[in-house]
N, C-alpha and C positions, 0 to 999 in steps of 0.2 A: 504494500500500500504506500502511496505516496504522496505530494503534493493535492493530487485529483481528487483525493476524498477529504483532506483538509482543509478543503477549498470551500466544501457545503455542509461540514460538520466540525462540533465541536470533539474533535477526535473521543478522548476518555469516555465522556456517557454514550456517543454511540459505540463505542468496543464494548461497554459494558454490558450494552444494550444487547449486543451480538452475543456476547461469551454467553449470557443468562438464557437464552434464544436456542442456543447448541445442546444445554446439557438437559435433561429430564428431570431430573432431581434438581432442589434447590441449591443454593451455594452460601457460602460465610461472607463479609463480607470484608476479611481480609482472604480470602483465595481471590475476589476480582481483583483487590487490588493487586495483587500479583499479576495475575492474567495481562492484566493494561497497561499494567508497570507505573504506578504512582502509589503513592503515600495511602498508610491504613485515613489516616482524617480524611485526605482529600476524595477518597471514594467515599466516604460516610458525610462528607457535606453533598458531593454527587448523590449518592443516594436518597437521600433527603430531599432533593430538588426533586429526580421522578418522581420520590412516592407523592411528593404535593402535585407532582402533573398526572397522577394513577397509571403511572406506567409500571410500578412495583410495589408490591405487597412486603411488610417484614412481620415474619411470626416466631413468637418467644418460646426458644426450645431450653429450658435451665437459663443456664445464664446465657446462652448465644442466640442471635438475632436470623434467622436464616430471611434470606431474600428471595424471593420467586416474581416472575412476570404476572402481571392482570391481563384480562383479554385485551386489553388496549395497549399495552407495552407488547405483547405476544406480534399484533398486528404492524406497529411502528416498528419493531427490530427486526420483523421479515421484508419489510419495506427499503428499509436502513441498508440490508443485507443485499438486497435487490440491486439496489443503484451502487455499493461498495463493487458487485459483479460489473456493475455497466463501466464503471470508469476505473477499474483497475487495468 
């Protein structure tokens, strides 16, 4: 990926967007930040910003926060993923 998709995203929430879209089961939300390559905060302020646009759901497992897509984040990250195919 290069310039071309930097162009119409703000890269991090859409990789995020992407990685949560890939896997079946939910995720932590320090493996995205791994995933994305940025800081545990920096994804947990990212995260914070979909969940207020309902593109992500977070549900309280003990003490960890697991993150899953809503059907509206499910819709916008295969979309995301669509146009990341057209201009790569």
């Amino acid at each position: 990926m290069g310039d071309n998709f930097d162009l119409f995203f703000r890269r991090k929430p859409a990789l995020m967007l992407i990685a949560l879209k890939k896997v079946s089961r939910a995720k932590y939300g320090s493996q995205l930040a791994k995933e994305v390559d940025c800081t545990y905060s920096h994804a947990v302020k990212i995260l914070q910003n979909l969940e207020e646009l309902g593109l992500v759901s977070f549900e309280k497992k003990g003490r960890v926060k697991i993150i899953k897509l809503t059907k509206k984040g499910t819709d916008v990250a295969e979309h995301i993923a669509a146009i990341r195919k057209l201009v790569a």
